[in-house]
Backbone as a chain_set.jsonl record, in Angstrom:
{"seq": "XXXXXXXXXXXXXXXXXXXXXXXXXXXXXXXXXXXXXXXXXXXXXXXXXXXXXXXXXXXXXXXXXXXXXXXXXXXXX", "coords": {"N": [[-50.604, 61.249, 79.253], [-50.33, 61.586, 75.678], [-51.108, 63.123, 73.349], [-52.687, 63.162, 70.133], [-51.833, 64.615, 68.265], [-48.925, 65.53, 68.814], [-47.585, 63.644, 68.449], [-45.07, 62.424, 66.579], [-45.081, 62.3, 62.679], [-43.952, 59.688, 60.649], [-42.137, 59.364, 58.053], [-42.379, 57.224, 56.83], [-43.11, 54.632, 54.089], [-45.748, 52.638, 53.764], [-45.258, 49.026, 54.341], [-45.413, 46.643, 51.874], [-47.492, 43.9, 51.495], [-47.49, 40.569, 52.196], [-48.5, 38.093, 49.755], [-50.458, 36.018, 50.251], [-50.489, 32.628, 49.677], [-53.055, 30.593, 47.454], [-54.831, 28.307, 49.476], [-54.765, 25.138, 47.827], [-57.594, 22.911, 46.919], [-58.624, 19.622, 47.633], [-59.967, 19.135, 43.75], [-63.606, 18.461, 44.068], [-65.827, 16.298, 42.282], [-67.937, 18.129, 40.226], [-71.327, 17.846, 39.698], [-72.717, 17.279, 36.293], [-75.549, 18.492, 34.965], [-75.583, 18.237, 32.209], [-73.839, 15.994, 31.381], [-74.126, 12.562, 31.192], [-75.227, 10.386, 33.424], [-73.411, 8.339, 35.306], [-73.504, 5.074, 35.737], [-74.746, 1.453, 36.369], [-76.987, -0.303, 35.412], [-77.575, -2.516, 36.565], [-76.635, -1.401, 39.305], [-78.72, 1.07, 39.896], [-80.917, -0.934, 39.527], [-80.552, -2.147, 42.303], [-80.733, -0.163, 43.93], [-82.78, 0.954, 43.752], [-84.433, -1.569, 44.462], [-83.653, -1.231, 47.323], [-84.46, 1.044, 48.297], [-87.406, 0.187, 48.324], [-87.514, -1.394, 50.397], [-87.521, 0.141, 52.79], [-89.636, 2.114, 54.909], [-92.769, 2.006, 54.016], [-96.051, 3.709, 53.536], [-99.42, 3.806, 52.765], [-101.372, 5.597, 50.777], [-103.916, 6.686, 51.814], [-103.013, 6.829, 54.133], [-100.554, 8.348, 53.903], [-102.166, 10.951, 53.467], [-103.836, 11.095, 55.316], [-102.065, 11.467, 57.422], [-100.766, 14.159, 56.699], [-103.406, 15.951, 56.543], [-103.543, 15.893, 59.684], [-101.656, 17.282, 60.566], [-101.773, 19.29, 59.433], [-104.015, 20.617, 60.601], [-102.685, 20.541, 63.585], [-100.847, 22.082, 62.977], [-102.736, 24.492, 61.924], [-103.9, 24.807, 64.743], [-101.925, 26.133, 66.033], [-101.499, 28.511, 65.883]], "CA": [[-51.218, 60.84, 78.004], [-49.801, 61.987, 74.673], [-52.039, 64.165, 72.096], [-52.062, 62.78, 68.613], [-50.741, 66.247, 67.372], [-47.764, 65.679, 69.249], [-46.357, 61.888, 67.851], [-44.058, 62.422, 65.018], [-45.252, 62.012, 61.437], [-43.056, 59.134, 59.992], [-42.342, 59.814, 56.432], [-42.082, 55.913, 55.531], [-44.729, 54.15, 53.939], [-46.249, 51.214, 54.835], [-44.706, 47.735, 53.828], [-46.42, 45.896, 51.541], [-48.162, 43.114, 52.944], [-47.177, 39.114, 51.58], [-49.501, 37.931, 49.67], [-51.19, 34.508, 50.3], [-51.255, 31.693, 48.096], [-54.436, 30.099, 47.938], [-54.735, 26.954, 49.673], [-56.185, 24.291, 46.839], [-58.306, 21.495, 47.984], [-58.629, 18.661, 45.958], [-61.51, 19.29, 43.437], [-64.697, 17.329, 43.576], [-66.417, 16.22, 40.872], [-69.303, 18.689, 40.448], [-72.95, 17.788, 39.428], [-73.234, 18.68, 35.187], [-76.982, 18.124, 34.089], [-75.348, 17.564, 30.111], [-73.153, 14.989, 30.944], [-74.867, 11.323, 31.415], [-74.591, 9.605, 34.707], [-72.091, 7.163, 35.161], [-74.372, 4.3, 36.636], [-74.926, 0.5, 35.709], [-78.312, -0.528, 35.082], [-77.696, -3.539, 38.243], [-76.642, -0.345, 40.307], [-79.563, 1.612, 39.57], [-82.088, -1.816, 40.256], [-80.295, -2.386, 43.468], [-80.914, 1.024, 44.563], [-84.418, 1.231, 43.497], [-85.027, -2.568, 45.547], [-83.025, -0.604, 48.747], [-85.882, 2.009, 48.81], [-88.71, -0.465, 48.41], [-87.28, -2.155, 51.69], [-87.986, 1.206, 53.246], [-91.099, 2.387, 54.985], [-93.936, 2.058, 52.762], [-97.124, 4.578, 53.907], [-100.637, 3.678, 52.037], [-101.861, 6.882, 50.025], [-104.884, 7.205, 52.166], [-102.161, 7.084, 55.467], [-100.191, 9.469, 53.831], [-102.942, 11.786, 53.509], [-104.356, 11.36, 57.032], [-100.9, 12.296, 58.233], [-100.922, 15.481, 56.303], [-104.324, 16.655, 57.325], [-103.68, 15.747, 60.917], [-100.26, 18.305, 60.46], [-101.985, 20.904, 59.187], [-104.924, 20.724, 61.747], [-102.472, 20.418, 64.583], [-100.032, 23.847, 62.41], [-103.012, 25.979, 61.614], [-104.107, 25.338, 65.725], [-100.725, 26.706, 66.738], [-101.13, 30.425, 65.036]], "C": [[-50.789, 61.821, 76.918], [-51.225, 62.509, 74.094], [-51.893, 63.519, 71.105], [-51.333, 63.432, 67.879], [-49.3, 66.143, 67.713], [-46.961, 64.285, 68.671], [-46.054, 62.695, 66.655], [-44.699, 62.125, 64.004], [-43.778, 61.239, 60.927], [-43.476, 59.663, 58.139], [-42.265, 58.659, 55.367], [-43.345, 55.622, 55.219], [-45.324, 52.92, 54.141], [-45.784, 50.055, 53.875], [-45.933, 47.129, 53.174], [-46.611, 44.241, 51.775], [-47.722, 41.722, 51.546], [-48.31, 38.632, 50.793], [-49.272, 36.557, 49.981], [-51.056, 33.592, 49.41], [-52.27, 30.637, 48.985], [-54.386, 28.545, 48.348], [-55.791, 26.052, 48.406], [-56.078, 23.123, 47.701], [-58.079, 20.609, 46.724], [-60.258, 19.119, 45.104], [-62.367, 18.401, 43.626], [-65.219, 17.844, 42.552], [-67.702, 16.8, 41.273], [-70.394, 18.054, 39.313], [-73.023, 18.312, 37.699], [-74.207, 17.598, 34.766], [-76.62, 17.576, 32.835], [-75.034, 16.307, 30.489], [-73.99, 13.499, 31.752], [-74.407, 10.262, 32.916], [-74.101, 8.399, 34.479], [-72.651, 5.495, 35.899], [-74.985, 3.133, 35.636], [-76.578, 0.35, 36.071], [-78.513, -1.357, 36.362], [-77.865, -2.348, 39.278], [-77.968, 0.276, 40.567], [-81.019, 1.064, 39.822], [-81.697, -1.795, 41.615], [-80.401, -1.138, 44.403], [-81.642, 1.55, 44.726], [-84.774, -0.224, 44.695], [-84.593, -2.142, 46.851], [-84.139, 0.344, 48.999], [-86.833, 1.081, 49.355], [-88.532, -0.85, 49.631], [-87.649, -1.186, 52.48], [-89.547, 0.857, 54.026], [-91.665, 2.297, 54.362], [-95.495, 2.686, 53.859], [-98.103, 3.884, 52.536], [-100.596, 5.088, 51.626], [-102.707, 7.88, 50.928], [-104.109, 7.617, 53.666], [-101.535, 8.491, 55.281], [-101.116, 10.961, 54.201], [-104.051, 12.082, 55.153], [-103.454, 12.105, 57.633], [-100.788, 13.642, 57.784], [-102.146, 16.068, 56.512], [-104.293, 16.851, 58.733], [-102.398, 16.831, 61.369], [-100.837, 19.175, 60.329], [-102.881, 21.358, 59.935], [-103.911, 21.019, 62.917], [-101.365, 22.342, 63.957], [-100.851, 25.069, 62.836], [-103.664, 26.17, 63.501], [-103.227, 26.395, 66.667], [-100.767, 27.992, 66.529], [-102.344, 30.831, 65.791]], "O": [[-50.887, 63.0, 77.256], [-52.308, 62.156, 74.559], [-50.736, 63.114, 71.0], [-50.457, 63.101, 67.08], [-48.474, 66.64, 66.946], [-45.739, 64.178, 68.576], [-46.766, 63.441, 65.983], [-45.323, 61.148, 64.419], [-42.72, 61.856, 60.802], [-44.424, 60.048, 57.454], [-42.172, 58.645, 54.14], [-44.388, 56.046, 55.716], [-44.979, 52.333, 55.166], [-45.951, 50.192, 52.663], [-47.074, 47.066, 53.632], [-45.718, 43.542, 52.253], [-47.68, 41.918, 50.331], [-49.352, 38.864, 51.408], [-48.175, 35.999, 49.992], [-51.537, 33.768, 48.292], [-52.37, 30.17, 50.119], [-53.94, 27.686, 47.587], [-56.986, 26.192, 48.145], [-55.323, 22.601, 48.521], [-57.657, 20.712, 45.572], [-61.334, 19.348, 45.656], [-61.954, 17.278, 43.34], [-65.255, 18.954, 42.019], [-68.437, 16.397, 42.174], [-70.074, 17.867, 38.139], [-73.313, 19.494, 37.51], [-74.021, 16.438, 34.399], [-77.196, 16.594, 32.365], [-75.756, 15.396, 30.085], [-74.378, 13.604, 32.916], [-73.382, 9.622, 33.153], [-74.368, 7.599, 33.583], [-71.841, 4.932, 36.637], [-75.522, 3.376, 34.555], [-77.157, 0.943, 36.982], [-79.402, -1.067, 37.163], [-78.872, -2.211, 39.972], [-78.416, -0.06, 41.663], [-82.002, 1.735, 40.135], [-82.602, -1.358, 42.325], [-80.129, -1.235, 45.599], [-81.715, 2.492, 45.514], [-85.348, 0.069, 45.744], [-85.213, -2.735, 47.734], [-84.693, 0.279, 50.096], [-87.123, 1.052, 50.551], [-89.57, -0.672, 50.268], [-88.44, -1.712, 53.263], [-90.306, -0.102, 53.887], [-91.025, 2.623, 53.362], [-95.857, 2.027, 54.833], [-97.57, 3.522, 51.488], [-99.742, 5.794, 52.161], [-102.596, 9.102, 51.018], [-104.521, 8.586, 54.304], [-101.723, 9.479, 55.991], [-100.783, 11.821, 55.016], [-104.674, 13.002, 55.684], [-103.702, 13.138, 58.255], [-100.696, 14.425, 58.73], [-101.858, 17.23, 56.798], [-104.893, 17.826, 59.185], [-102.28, 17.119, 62.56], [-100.593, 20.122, 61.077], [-102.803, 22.57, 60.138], [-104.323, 22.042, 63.464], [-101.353, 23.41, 64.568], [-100.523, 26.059, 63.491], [-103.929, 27.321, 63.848], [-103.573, 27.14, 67.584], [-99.912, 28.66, 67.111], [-102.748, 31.992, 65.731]]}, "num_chains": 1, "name": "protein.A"}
């Protein structure tokens, strides 16, 4: 086994290293609050009548189910 004291000191200096080029993606279109959404008024009904088709919970259901969560949470601690 060699010593470190004993290897040679080179006197070159170290290569400089390639740089990278940055891979680009394609951009997406980001999210800006100013600018006005791009969305037809049909679009916008037909997307509101796609919810309604959804589940529908009563008020008073909802609220059973959330007491019966937090009864069954705060037994767990």
């Amino acid at each position: 086994m060699t010593k470190l004291s004993n290897i040679p000191a080179k006197e070159t200096t170290a290569k400089t290293a390639k740089t990278r080029k940055a891979k680009t993606e394609p951009a997406k279109p980001k999210w800006d609050p100013t600018k006005p959404m791009q969305f037809t008024q049909e679009e916008i009904w037909e997307h509101i009548h796609e919810i309604e088709k959804g589940p529908f919970y009563p008020i008073e259901e909802v609220h059973q189910r959330i007491r019966s969560w937090m009864d069954s949470y705060q037994g767990k601690k």
